[in-house]
N, C-alpha and C positions, 0 to 999 in steps of 0.2 A: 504494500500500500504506500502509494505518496504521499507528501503534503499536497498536492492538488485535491485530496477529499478527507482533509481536516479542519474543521471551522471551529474559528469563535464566533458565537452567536452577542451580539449586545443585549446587555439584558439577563444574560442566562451565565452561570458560571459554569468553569472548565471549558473540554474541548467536544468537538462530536465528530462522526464522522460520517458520511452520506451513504446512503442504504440505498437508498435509490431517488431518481429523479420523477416529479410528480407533472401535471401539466401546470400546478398552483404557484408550485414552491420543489419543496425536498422531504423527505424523511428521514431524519438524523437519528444518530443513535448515541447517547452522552457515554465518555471515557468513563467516568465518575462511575455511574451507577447502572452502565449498559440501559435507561431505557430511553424507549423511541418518541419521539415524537415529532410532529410535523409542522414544517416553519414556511411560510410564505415568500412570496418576492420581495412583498414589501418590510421583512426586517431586514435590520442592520447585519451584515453576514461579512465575514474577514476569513478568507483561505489564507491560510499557513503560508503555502508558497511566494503571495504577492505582499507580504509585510514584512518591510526593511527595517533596518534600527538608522538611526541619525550618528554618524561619527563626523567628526570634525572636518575631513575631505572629501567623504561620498555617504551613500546610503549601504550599509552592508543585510545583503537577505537576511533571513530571519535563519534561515536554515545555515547558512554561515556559522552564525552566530548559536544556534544550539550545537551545532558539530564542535565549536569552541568548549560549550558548559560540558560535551561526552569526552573531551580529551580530558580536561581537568576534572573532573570526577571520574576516569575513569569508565566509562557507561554506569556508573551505579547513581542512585538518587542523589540530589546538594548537597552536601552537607550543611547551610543553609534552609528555611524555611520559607516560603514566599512570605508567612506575618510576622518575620523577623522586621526590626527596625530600619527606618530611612538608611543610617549610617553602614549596617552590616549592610545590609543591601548593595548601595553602591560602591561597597568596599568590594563584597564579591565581583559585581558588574565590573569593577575595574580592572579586574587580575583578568577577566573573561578579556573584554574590548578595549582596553588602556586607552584609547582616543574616543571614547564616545561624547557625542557634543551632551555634556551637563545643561545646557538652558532648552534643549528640545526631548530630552529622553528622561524621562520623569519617574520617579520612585515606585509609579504607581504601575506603569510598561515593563519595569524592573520584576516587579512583582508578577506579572502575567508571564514574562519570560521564564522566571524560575519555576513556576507552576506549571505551564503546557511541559517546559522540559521533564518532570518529575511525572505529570499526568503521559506522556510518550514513552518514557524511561520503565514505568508500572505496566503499562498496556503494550510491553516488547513492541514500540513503535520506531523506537531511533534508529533502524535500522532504513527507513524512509526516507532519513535523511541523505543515504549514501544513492539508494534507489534512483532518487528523485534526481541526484545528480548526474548516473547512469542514463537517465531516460536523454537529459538534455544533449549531453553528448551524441548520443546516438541520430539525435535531428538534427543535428548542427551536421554531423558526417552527411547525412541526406540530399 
């Protein structure tokens, strides 16, 4: 599985992942607690794949940027909490991205990042991360 069918829902915590396409919306299935249910066109919906972080000279993927959090942990969970404090937080963040622009990437993105990573990490997902890269290559050869 890729990140092309892992979402964050606004509104809704954790991650989900698409079960299938509806003519409405989707049917999602939550990391959290596997269950299903069904989200329209018109919510707010964020694919894994197309959210970058802000560092100081470019935008770095998201996926980047958790392949960062599985070398340093190792692929095992943070050692870190996502409701650890502001300061552990971007103290982590920083051994991860050392250039991330501090006035656009906010405590609270910090927090989402160490969460999806630990919700992929539990649900044997990280390995999506390498996938995903595999796929692009392969259409760039094309």
């Amino acid at each position: 599985m890729s990140l092309d069918k892992i979402l964050s829902i606004s509104g809704k915590p954790g991650l989900y992942q698409i079960v299938t396409q509806t003519r409405t919306g989707a049917v999602v299935e939550s990391l959290i607690d596997k269950k299903r249910i069904t989200v329209g066109a018109h919510s707010n919906i964020s694919i894994l794949s197309e959210i970058a972080i802000y560092t100081l000279t470019e935008e770095v993927p998201l996926r980047d940027v958790l392949k960062k959090v599985k070398e340093k942990e190792g692929g095992k969970p943070t050692a870190i909490s996502h409701k650890d404090g502001k300061d552990t937080l971007e103290e982590f963040f920083f051994e991860v991205l050392p250039d991330y622009d501090e006035d656009r990437v906010y405590p609270s993105d910090i927090k989402k990042v160490v969460q999806w990573y630990n919700l992929l990490q539990k649900n044997n997902l990280l390995d999506a991360l390498e996938e995903s890269k595999n796929d692009e290559d392969t259409s760039e050869e094309e």
